[in-house]
C-alpha positions as CSV (number, residue, x, y, z in Angstrom):
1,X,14.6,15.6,2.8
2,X,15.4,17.3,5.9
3,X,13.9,15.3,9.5
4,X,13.1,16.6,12.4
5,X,13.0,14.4,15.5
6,X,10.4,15.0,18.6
7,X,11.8,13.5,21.7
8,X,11.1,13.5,25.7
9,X,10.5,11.7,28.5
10,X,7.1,9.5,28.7
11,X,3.7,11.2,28.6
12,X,4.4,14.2,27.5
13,X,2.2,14.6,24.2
14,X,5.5,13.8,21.5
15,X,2.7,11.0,19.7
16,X,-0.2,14.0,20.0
17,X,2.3,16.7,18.5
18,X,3.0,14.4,16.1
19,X,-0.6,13.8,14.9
20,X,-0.8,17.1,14.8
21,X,2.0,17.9,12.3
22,X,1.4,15.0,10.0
23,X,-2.3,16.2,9.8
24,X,-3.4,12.7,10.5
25,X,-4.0,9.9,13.6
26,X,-1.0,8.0,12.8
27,X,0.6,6.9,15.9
28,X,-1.4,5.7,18.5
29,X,-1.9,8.4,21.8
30,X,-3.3,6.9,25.3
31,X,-3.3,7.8,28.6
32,X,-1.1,5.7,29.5
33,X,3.0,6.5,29.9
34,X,5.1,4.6,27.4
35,X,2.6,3.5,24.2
36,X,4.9,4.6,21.7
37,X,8.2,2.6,21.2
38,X,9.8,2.5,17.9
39,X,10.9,5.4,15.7
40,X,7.6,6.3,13.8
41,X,7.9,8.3,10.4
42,X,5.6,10.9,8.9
43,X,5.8,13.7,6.4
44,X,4.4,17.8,7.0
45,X,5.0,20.8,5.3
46,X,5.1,24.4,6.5
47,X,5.0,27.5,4.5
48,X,6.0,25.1,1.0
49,X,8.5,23.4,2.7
50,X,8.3,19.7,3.7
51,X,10.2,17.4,5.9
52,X,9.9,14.3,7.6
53,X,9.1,13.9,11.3
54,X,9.9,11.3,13.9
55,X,8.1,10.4,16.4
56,X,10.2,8.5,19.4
57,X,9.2,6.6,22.9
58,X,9.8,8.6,25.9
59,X,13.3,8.2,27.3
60,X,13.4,7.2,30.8
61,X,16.1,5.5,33.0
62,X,15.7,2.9,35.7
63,X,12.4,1.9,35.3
64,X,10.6,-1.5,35.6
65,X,9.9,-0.9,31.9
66,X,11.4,-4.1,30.0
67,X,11.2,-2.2,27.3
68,X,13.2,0.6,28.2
69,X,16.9,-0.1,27.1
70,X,15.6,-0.9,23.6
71,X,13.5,2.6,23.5
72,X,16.6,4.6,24.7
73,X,18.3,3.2,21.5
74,X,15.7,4.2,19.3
75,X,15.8,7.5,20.5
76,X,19.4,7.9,20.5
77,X,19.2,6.9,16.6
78,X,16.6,9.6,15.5
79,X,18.7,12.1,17.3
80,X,21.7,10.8,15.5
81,X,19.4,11.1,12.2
82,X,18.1,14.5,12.4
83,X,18.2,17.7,10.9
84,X,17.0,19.5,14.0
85,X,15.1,18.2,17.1
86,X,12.1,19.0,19.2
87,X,12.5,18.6,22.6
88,X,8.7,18.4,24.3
89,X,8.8,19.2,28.1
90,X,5.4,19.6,30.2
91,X,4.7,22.5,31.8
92,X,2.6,20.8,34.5
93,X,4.9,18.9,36.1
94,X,7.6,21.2,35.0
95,X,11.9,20.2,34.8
96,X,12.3,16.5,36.0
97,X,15.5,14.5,36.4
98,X,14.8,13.1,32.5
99,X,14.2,16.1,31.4
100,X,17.5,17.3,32.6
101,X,18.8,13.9,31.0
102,X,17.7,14.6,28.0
103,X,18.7,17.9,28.3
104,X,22.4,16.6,28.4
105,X,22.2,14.4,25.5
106,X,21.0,17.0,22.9
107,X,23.8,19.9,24.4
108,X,26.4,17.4,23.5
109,X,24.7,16.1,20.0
110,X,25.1,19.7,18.8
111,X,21.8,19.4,17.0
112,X,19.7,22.6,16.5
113,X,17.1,22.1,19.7
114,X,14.0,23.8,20.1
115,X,12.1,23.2,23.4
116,X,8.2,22.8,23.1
117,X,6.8,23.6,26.1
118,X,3.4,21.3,26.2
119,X,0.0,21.3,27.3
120,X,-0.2,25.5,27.6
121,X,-3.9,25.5,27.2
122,X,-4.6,28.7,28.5
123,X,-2.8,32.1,29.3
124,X,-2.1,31.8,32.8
125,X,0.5,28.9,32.0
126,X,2.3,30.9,29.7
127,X,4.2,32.5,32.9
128,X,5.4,29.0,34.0
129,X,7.2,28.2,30.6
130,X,10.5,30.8,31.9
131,X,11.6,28.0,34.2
132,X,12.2,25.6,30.9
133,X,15.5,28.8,29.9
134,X,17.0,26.3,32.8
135,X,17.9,23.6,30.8
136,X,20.2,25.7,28.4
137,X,18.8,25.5,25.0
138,X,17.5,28.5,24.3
139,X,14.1,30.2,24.9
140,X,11.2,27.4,24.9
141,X,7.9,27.7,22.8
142,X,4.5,27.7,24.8
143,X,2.3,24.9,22.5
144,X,-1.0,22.7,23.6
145,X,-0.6,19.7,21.1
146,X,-4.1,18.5,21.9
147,X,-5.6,22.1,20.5
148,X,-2.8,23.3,18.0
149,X,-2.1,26.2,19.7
150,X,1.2,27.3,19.3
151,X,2.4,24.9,16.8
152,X,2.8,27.4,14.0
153,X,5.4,29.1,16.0
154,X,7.0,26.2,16.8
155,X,7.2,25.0,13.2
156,X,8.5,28.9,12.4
157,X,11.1,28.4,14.9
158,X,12.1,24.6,13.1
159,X,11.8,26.1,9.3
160,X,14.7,28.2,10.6
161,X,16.7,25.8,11.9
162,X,16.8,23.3,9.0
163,X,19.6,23.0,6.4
164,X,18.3,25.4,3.1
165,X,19.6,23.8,0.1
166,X,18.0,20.6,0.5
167,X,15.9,19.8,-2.4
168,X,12.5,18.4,-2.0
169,X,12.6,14.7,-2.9
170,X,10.9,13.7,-6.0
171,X,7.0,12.1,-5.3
172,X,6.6,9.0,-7.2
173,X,4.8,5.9,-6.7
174,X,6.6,2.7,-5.4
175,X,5.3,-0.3,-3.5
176,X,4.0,-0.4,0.2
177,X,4.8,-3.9,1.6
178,X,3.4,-5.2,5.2
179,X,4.6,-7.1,7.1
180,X,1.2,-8.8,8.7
181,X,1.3,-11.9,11.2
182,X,-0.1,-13.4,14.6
183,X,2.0,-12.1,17.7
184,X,5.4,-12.9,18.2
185,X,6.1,-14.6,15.0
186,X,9.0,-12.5,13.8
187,X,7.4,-9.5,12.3
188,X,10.4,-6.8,13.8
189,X,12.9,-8.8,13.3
190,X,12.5,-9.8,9.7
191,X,12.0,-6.2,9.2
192,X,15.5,-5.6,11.4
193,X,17.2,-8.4,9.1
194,X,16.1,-6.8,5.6
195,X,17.2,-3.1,6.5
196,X,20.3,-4.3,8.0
197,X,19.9,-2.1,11.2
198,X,17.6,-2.5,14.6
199,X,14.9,-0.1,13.5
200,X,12.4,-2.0,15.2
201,X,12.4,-2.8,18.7
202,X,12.4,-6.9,19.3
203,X,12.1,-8.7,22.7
204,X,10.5,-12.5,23.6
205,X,7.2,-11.1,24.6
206,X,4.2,-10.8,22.5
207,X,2.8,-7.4,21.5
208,X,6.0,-5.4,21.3
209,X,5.0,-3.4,18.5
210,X,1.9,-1.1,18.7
211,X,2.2,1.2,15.9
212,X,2.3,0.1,12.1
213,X,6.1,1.5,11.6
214,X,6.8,2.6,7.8
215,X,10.6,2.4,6.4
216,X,11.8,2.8,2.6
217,X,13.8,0.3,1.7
218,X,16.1,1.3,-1.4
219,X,19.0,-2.0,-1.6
220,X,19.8,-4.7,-4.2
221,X,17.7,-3.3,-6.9
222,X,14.2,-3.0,-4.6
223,X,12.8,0.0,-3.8
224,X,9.8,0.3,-2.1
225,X,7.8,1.1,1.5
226,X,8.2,-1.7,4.2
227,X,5.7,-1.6,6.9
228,X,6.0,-3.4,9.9
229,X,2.5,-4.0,11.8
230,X,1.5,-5.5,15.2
231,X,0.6,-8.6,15.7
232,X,-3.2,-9.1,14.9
233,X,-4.9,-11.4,17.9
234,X,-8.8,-12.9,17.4
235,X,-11.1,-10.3,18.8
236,X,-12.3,-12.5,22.0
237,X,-8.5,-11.7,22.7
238,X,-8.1,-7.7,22.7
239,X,-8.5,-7.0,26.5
240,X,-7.0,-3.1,26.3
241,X,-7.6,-0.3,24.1
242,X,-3.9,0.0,23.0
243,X,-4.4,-3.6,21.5
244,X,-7.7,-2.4,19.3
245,X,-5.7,0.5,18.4
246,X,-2.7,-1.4,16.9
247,X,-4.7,-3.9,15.3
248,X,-6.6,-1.4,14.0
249,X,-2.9,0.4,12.6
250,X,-2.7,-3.1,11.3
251,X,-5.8,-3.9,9.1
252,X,-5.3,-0.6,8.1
253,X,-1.9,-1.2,6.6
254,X,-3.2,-4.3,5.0
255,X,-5.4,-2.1,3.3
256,X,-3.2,0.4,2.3
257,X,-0.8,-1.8,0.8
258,X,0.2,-3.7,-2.0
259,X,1.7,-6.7,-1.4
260,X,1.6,-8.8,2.5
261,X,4.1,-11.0,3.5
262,X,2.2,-13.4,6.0
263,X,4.3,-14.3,8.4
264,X,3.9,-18.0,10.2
265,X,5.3,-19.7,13.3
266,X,6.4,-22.8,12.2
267,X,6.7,-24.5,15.5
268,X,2.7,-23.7,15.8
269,X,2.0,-24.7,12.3
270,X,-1.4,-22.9,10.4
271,X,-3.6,-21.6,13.4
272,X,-7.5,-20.5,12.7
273,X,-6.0,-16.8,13.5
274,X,-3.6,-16.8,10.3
275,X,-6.3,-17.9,8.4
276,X,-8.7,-15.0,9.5
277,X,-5.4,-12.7,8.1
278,X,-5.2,-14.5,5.0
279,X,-8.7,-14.0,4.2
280,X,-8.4,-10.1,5.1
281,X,-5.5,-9.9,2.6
282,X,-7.7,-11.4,0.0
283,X,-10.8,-9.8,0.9
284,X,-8.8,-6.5,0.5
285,X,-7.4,-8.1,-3.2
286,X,-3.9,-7.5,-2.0
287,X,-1.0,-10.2,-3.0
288,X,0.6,-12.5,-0.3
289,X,3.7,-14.1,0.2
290,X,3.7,-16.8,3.1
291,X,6.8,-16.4,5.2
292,X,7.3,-19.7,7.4
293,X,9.4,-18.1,9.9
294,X,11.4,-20.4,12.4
295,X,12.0,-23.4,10.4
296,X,15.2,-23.6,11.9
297,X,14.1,-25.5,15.0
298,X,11.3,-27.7,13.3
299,X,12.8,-31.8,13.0
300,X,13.1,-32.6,9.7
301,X,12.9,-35.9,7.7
302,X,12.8,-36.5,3.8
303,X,9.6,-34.8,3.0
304,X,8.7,-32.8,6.2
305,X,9.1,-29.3,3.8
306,X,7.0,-30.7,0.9
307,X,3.8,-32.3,3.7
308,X,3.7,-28.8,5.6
309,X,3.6,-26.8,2.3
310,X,0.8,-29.4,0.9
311,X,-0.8,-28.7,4.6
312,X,-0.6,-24.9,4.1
313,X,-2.3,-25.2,0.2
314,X,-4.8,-27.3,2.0
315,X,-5.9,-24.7,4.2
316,X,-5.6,-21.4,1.8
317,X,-7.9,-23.2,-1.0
318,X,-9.6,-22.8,-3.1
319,X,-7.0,-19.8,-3.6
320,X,-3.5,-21.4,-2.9
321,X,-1.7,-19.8,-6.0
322,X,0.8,-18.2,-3.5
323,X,4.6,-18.1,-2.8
324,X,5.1,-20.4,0.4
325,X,8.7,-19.8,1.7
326,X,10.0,-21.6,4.6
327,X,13.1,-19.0,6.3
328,X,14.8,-18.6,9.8
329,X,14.9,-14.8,10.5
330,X,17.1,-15.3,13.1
331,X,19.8,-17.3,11.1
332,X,19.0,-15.2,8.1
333,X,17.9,-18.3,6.1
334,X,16.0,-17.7,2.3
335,X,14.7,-13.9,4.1
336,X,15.9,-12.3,0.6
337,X,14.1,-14.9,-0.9
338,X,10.7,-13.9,0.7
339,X,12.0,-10.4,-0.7
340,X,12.6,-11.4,-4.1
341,X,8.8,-13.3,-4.0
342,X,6.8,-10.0,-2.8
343,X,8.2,-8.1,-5.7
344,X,7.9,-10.6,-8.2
345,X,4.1,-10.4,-6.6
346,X,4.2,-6.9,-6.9
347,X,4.2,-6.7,-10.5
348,X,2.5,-9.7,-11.0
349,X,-0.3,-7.8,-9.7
350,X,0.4,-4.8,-11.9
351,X,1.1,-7.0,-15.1
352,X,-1.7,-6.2,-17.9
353,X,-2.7,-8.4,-20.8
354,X,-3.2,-6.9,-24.0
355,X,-6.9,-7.5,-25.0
356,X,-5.9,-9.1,-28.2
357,X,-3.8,-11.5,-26.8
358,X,-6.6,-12.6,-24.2
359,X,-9.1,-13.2,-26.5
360,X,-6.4,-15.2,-28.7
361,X,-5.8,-17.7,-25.4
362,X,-9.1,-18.0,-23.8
363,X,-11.9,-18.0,-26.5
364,X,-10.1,-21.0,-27.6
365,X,-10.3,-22.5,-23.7
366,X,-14.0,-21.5,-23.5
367,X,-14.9,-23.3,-27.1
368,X,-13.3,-26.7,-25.7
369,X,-15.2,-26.1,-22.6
370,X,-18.3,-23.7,-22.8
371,X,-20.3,-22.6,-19.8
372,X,-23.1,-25.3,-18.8
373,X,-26.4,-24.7,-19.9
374,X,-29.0,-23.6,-17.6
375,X,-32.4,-24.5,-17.3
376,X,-32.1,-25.5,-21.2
377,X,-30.8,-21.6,-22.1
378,X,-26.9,-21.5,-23.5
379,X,-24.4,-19.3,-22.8
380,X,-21.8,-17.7,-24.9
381,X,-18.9,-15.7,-24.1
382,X,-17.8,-13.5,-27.4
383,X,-15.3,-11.0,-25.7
384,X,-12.9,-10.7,-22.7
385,X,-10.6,-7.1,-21.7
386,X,-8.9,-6.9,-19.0
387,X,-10.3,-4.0,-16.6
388,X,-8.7,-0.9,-15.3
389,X,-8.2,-2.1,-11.4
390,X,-5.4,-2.1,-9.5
391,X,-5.4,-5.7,-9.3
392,X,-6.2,-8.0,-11.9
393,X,-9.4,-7.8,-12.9
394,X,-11.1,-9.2,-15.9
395,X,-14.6,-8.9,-18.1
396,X,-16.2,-11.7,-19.6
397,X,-19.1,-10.3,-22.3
398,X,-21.5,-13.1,-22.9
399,X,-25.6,-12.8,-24.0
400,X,-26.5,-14.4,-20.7
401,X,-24.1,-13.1,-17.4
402,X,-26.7,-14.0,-14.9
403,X,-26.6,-17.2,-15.6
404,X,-22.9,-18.5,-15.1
405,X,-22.5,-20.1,-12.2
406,X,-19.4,-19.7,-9.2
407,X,-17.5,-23.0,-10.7
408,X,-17.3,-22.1,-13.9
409,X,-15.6,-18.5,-13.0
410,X,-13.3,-20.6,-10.9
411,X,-12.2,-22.4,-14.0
412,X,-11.9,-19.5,-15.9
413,X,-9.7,-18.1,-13.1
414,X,-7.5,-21.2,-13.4
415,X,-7.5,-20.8,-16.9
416,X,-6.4,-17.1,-16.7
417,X,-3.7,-18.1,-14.2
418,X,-2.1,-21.0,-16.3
419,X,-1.8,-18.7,-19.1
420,X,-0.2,-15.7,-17.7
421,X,1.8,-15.4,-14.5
422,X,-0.4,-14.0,-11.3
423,X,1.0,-16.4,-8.4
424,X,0.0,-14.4,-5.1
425,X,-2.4,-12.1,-6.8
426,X,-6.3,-12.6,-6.5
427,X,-8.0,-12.1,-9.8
428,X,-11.3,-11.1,-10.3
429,X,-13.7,-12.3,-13.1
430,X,-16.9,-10.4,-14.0
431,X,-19.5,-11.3,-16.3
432,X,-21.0,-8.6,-18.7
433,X,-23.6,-8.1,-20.4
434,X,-22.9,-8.0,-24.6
């Protein structure tokens, strides 16, 4: 599939333009210069033609920005990935020294360009888009992100400039993966060490990544969508909007995915805040892998590994059925291990059980152990099937639901799970009426 990348220096509407074309809120926009940082993916079509768009941090030079080294890189890579790139300049403020920057990079990239001329909201700006023929990459198009105005020609303009005999890629179903996790506990760079390249930006301080940032990842017989999200702080916490807005991004990839790998700091041990994620994984029925991260620079003796998983199963019961994996990110430690565990996960959460062979295992459980009776009335389960959810999900038909009790569904969870393999899945029981 053809990409088109949409650079420029900070602040001038690339995150807006690119909610715009994907037809969705998908990277955070503010006020403020410099929110978005890493490369940010989406898909859009124009005129039955689709292609993939990226979404970069404004390029600047000699800032106080910590971050702005890393973001330089970033953009320099989507250039280097593109098809054809959009370079969005402001006609308020008109040619700056970045601009003409920029400018430079993409004449000697020899990339199709298009200049977008932004925030034309009216006709009287139209005139002041001439001066942007100055920077030498052919005539700019007059757009107001914000409104949509303009956009059409502007995606005209792109349709022309992309390759022709690309074929669109094949839509099929594969797994969506996040990446979920506290602040600064190795999110990025796990996500760095699966794909092998620096797709996220990583630093020391906390809250480096805003945006939930999407990547396929199609290596060693996986294939499937890895999400890295930002770190998810307790609510008493979130001070500025750009925080709610990329914890929001995040709860919203938990809910959107399949699987979450849970990412821990092992130096700070289980904290109330990775319980509060846990919970909105399972709330969500989504499966979990729990990624110790950093277990490189805990001291060790004899059984410190087997004590702080016992400590974690403490913690996640009653449902502790889930893939604890103790790695070091930074030394690459057992990270293709926590890999291998999300998409054994996966399709343990997929797996279906043939309805005869469920009522062949667990009639026979349920006769050695029947339901206790209540208020002198018995119960009596005749049939189970497994229901059509997306994750396991199973109905028990009885002559008296209302009248089973919590503990007993627990057992018969237990039971289910002993039977067939659904390690870091939530299953559901219901109780129906026969």
């Amino acid at each position: 599939m053809s990409i088109v990348a949409i650079v420029g220096r900070p602040n001038v509407g690339k995150s807006t333009l690119f909610n715009r074309l994907v037809g969705k809120r998908q990277a955070i926009v503010d006020q403020t210069a410099g929110v978005t940082r890493d490369r940010h993916y989406g898909k859009t079509d124009w005129n039955g033609k689709e292609f993939s768009v990226i979404d970069t941090g404004g390029y600047a030079e000699n800032t106080d920005d910590i971050f702005e080294e890393q973001i330089r890189k970033q953009v320099m890579l989507a250039i280097e990935e593109s098809d054809a790139v959009i370079f969005v300049v402001d006609v308020q403020t008109g040619i700056t020294d970045y601009d003409q920057s920029i400018a430079r990079i993409l004449r000697k990239s020899d990339k199709p360009v298009i200049v977008a001329v932004n925030k034309v909201d009216h006709g009287g700006k139209i005139y002041d888009t001439f001066e942007f023929h100055a920077l030498g990459l052919g005539d700019p198009v007059s757009i107001a992100a914000v409104s949509g105005s303009g956009t059409g020609d502007l995606l005209d303009k792109v349709l022309e400039m992309l390759p022709q005999n690309m074929s669109p890629e094949e839509e099929h179903e594969i797994p969506h993966i996040a990446i979920v996790g506290r602040p600064n506990v190795g999110k990025s760079s796990l996500t760095n060490a699966f794909l092998g390249e620096e797709r996220n930006i990583v630093t020391p301080l906390a809250g480096t990544t805003r945006d939930a940032i999407t990547t396929r990842y199609n290596k060693f017989g996986h294939d499937f969508m890895l999400v890295d999200t930002a770190g998810l702080r307790k609510k008493t916490k979130t001070k500025e909007d750009l925080e709610f807005y990329s914890s929001m991004r995040a709860i919203r990839a938990i809910e959107y995915s399949d699987v979450c790998i849970l990412m821990l700091d092992a130096s700070l041990g289980v904290e109330s805040q990775d319980m509060n994620i846990f919970q909105l994984i399972i709330r969500n029925k989504k499966g979990c892998v729990i990624a110790v991260n950093k277990w490189d620079i805990i001291e060790k003796e004899t059984n410190t590994l087997k004590e702080y998983e016992k400590n974690i199963r403490e913690r996640l019961a009653p449902f502790n059925d889930v893939p604890v994996i103790f790695t070091s990110v930074v030394k690459k430690q057992r990270i293709m291990n926590v890999l291998d565990a999300a998409t054994k996960v996966f399709e343990n959460r997929s797996r279906r059980i043939p309805t005869s062979r469920l009522n062949e295992v667990m009639l026979p459980e349920i006769e050695n152990y029947p339901p206790p009776a209540y208020k002198g009335k018995f119960v009596k389960i005749k049939y189970i099937t497994q229901l059509p959810t997306p994750c396991p999900s199973f109905a028990f038909f009885c002559n008296l639901p209302q009248y089973v009790r919590e503990n007993y569904k627990r057992f018969l969870e237990n039971k289910l799970r002993s039977h067939f393999d659904f390690s870091g899945t939530p299953v559901q029981i219901f109780m129906r009426q026969k």
